[in-house]
C-alpha positions, 0 to 999 in steps of 0.5 A: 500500500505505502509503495503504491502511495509513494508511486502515486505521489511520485507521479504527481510530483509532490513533496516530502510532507504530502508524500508522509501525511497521504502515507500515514492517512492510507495507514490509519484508514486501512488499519479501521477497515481491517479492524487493527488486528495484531499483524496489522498494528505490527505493520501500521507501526513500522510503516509509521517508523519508515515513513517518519524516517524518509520524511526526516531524511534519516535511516530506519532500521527495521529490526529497531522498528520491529522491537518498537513496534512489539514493546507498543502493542505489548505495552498496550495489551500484554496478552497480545504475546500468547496470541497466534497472529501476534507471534506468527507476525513477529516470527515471520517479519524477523526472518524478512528483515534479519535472515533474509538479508544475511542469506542473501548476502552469503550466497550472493544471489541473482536478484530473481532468487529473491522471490525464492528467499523471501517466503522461504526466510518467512517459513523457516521461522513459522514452522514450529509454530504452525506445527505446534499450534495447528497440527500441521507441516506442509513441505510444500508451503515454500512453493504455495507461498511463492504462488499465492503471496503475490496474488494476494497482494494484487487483491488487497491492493485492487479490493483497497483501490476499489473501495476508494473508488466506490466513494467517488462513483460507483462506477469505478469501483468496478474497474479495480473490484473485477480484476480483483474478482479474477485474481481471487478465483485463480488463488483458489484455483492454486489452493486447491490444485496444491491441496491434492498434491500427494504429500502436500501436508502432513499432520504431527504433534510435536511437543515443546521440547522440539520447538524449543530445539528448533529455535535453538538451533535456528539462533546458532545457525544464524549465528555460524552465518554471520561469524562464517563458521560454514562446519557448525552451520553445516552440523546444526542444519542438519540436525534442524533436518533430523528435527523436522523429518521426526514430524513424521515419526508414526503415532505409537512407535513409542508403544509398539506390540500394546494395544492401547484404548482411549477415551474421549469426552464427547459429551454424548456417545462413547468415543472410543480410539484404539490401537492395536499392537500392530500400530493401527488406528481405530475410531469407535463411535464419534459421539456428538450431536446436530447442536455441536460438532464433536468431530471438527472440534474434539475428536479431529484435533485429538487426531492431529495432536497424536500425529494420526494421519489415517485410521482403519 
């Protein structure tokens, strides 16, 4: 948003002080139609930094703005640090503005690998933390997040267009909505070609004690980069590798030749999940009601925390 103002206001060849207040307007505008939520005060507040920067001709250093912007939002709401969203958008603006640059750096890439490294720094460091809290590792995010990020970027910024448009006349508002339109169906064209790819996603429970490990190792991975240390990165990635293929350990290894029952509270019925000692898994009886979905919001996420991925 704040680059197209800044193309816009380039054209129309206004000065420092218009191209600063016509930024922080479009800031605060779009930030009351979104409804401020975590990812969006992170964002408002380091574009605000940026802006004030350019506006006093001085540098803005973005891990700077980043930490400003976490102490502000904790400061104003504490508990925005067990938020999803608020960790989720910390974690993956970090590996933009810091491991981005450094791997770049290191291994002197064309300028079209950008598109590559990009969503790739972003994921290696929300991927313990999509894992722990939603249950998943998909190993094709980096290619779904390299097809469908500038898509949808293209449709925040005609659907936003559109709606100043539609303030003017209704009549405009088309030109910037219908293209935005196209761009929806083809993003949902995309989601659901990758869904069907075999081995698209993965369903795992990994414990804290593995996403502790992760980050861990991430800092001393981060750190061997920066210091040139090529053998302990070398060492360290590869047992960052040994960490995410354990998401793929099969539920009851742990317990093999046992079988084991357990039950789940499901308010009405008897659910029953078994597992022979043949390592299989099998669901007696799903329980619920028509009043509350038992299986999407007790049974599935049970599943997926036990790494279940198949049941018989």
């Amino acid at each position: 948003m704040l680059l197209l103002n800044g193309w816009i206001m380039s054209l129309l060849k206004t000065g420092k002080r218009t191209r600063f207040i016509s930024g922080l307007t479009l800031l605060l505008l779009y930030g009351f139609l979104a409804g401020w939520p975590v990812s969006l005060q992170r964002a408002a507040i380091m574009g605000g930094l940026g802006l004030l920067a350019y506006y006093s001709g001085r540098l803005n250093n973005m891990l700077n703005a980043l930490a400003l912007a976490g102490v502000v939002i904790l400061a104003v709401n504490p508990a925005a640090l067990l938020d999803i969203s608020f960790q989720l958008s910390f974690a993956a603006t970090f590996g933009l503005i810091y491991i981005f640059p450094l791997v770049k750096a290191r291994i002197n890439s064309k300028r079209w690998w950008d598109l590559v490294l990009v969503p790739l720094c972003a994921e290696i460091m929300i991927v313990p933390l999509v894992a722990w809290y939603f249950n998943l590792f998909s190993p094709i995010s980096i290619v779904a997040n390299l097809l469908t990020t500038y898509i949808t970027g293209g449709i925040v910024i005609l659907g936003f267009l559109g709606f100043l448009a539609a303030q003017v006349t209704s009549f405009l508002a088309p030109i910037f909505l219908y293209p935005a339109g196209a761009l929806i169906e083809i993003l949902l064209g995309l989601v659901e070609l990758l869904k069907n790819v075999p081995g698209a996603y993965h369903w795992t429970g990994p414990g804290l004690i593995i996403v502790l490990l992760y980050y861990a190792g991430l800092g001393v991975l981060l750190w061997s980069i920066a210091a040139n240390r090529q053998k302990l990165a070398g060492a360290v990635l590869a047992g960052m590798a040994l960490i995410i293929a354990g998401f793929y350990i099969p539920a009851g290894w742990d317990d093999p030749g046992r079988l084991k029952v357990v039950f789940l509270d499901v308010g009405q019925g008897d659910c029953i999940l078994l597992k022979t000692p043949g390592g299989k898994f099998i669901l007696v009886d799903g329980g619920g009601s028509q009043f509350f979905d038992v299986g999407s919001l007790k049974v599935l996420p049970y599943l997926h925390r036990c790494s279940i991925n198949e049941l018989f």
